[in-house]
C-alpha positions in Angstrom: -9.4 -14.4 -38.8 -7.2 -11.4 -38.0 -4.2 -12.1 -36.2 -4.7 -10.7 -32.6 -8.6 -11.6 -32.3 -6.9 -15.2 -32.7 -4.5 -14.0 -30.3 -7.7 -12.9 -27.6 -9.4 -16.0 -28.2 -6.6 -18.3 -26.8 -5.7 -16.2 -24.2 -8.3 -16.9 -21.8 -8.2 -20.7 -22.7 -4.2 -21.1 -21.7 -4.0 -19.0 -18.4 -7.4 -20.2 -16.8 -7.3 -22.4 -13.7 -9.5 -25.4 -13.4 -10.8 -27.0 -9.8 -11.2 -29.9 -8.8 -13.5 -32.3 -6.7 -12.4 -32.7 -3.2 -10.3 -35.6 -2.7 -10.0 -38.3 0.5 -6.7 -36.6 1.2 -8.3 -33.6 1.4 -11.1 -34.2 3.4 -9.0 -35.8 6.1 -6.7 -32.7 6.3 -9.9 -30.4 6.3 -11.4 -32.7 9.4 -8.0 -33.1 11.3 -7.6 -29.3 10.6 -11.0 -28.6 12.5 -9.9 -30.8 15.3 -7.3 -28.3 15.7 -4.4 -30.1 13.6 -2.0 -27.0 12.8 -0.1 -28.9 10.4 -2.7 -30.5 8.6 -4.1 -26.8 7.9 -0.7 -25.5 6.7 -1.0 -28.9 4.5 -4.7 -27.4 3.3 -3.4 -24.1 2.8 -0.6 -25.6 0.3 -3.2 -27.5 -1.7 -5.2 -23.6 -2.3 -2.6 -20.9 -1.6 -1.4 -20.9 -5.8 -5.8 -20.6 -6.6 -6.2 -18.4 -3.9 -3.5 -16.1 -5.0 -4.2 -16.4 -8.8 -8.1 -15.7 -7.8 -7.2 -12.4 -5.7 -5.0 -11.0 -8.3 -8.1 -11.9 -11.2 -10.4 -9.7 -8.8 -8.1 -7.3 -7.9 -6.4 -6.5 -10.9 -3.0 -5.6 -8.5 -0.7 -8.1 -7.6 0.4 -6.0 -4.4 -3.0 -6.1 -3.4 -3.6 -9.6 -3.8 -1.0 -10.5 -1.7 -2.2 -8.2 1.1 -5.7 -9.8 1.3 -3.9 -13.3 0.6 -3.0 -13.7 4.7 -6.4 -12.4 5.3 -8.0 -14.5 3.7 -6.4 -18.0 5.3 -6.4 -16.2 8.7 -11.1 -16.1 7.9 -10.8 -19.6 6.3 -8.6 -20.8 10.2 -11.1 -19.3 12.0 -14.6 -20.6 10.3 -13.3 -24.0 9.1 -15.1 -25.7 11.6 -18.2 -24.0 10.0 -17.7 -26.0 7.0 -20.0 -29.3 7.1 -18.8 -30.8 3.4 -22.7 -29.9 1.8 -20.6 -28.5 -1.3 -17.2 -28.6 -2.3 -14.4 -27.1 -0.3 -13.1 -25.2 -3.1 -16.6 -23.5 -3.5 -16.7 -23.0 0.2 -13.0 -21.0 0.2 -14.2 -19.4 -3.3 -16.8 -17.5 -1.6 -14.2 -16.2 1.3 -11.7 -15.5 -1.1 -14.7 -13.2 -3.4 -16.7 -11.7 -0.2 -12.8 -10.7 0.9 -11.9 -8.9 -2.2 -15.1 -6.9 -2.4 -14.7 -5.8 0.6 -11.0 -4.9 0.0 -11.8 -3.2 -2.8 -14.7 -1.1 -1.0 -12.1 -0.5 1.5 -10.0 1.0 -0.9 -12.1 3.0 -2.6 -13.1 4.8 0.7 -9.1 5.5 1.1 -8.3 6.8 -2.0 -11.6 8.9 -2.0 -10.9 10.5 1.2 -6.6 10.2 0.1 -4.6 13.9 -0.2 -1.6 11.9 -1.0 0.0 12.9 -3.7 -0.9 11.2 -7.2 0.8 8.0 -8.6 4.5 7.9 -9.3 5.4 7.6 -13.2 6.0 4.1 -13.0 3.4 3.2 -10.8 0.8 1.4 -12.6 -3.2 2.1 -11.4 -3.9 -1.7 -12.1 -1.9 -4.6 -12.4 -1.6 -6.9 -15.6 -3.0 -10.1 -17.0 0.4 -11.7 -17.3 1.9 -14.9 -18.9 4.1 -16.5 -16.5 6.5 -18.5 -19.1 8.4 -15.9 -21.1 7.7 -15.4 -24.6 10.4 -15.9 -27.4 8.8 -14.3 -30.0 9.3 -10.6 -29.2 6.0 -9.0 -31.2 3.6 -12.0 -29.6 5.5 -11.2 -25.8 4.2 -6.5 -26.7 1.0 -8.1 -27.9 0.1 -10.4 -24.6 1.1 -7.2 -22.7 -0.9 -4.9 -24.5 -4.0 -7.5 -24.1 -3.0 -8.1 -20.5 -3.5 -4.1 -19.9 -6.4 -3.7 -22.3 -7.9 -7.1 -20.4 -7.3 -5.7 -17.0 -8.3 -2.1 -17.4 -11.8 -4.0 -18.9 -12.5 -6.5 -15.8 -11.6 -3.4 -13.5 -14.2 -1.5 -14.7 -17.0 -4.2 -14.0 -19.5 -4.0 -11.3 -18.1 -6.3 -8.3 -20.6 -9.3 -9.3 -20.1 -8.8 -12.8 -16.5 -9.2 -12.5 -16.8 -12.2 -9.6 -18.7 -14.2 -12.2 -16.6 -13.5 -15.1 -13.5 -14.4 -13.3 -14.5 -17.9 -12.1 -15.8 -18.7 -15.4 -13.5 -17.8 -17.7 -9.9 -17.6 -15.4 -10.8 -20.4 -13.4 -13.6 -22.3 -15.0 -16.2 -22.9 -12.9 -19.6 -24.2 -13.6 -22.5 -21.4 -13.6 -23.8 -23.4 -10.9 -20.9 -23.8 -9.2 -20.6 -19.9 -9.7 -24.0 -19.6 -8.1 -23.2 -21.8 -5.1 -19.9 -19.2 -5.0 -21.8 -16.2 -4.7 -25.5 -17.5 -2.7 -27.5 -16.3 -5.3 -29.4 -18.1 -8.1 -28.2 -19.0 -11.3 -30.1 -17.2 -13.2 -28.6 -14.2 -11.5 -25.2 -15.7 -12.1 -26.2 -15.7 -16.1 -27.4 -12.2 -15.7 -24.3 -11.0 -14.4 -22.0 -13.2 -16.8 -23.9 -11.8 -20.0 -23.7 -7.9 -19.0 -19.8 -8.7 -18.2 -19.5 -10.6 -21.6 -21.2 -7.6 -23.1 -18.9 -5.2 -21.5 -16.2 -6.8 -22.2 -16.6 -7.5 -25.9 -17.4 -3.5 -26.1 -14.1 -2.7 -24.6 -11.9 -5.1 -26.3 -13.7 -5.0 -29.7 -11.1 -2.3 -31.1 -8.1 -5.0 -30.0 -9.9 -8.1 -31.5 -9.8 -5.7 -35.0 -6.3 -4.6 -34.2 -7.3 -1.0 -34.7 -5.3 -0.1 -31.8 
């Protein structure tokens, strides 16, 4: 198997964040936290902020742009927690604020730059942001080749449709269930295997040349 579709294969696997059921300690911070308990919410937020961030920059693609939306998002998630009546997991339940508040970010955005006469990007401004490993490497040709297939990865979920790149996110970055996924997103799940096979598609076209290091 050549080298760098070895390389591909493993990435997803070793940068991909898993949840987890909802445990006692965090259904009593959710419940004191919708009786108006400030500290148990700042508590809540601690448990999520490192998913909720991770998730963002995944939909995103733009770390600076994550972090704007970040606030956002656990100023929605203050305001409608008493709407949440434990039918599901909480996680799924944040997921879905976390997802609806990207779109709509990145519709936002689209609208500005559309309608922008700023001047163009700066030479070392990047357009999107990176898949990147958070330990450094030490081997200096495996540290160009995860940044090469951070870019290449990036440039190939930013160019999904905004479902298409929902469901491929919390499947493969932060493995969740397609049901799961479904719950995520209010829609069925065989819409949620729809969307994931088109991305999969898409993505295995764009990243075919990497996996047989032609480029």
């Amino acid at each position: 198997m050549p080298k760098r579709k070895r390389f591909v294969q493993t990435f997803f696997t070793r940068h991909c964040l898993f949840h987890q059921a909802m445990t006692e300690t965090e259904e009593r911070l959710i419940r004191r936290a919708q009786q108006g308990n400030l500290a148990a919410f700042e508590q809540l937020v601690a448990l999520h902020d490192r998913q909720v961030l991770k998730l963002a920059f995944h939909l995103l693609s733009r770390r600076e742009d994550a972090e704007d939306v970040y606030q956002e998002i656990f100023v929605l998630v203050f305001r409608k927690i008493g709407t949440f009546r434990f039918e599901s997991e909480f996680s799924t339940w944040l997921y879905r604020i976390v997802v609806n508040t990207c779109i709509n970010y990145r519709k936002k955005r689209s609208r500005e730059r559309f309608y922008s006469l700023e001047s163009p990007l700066a030479e070392d401004e990047e357009p999107e942001g990176r898949y990147q490993i958070a330990a450094p490497e030490v081997d200096p040709e495996r540290a160009a080749m995860n940044r090469e297939l951070g870019q290449k990865i990036s440039e190939a979920i930013a160019s999904l449709s905004e479902q298409q790149r929902a469901v491929f996110v919390l499947r493969h970055f932060h493995g969740h269930k397609l049901q799961d996924i479904a719950a995520i997103l209010s829609c069925a799940e065989g819409t949620v295997k729809n969307y994931l096979f088109r991305a999969t598609q898409h993505m295995q076209q764009k990243l075919r040349a990497y996996h047989e290091g032609s480029i």
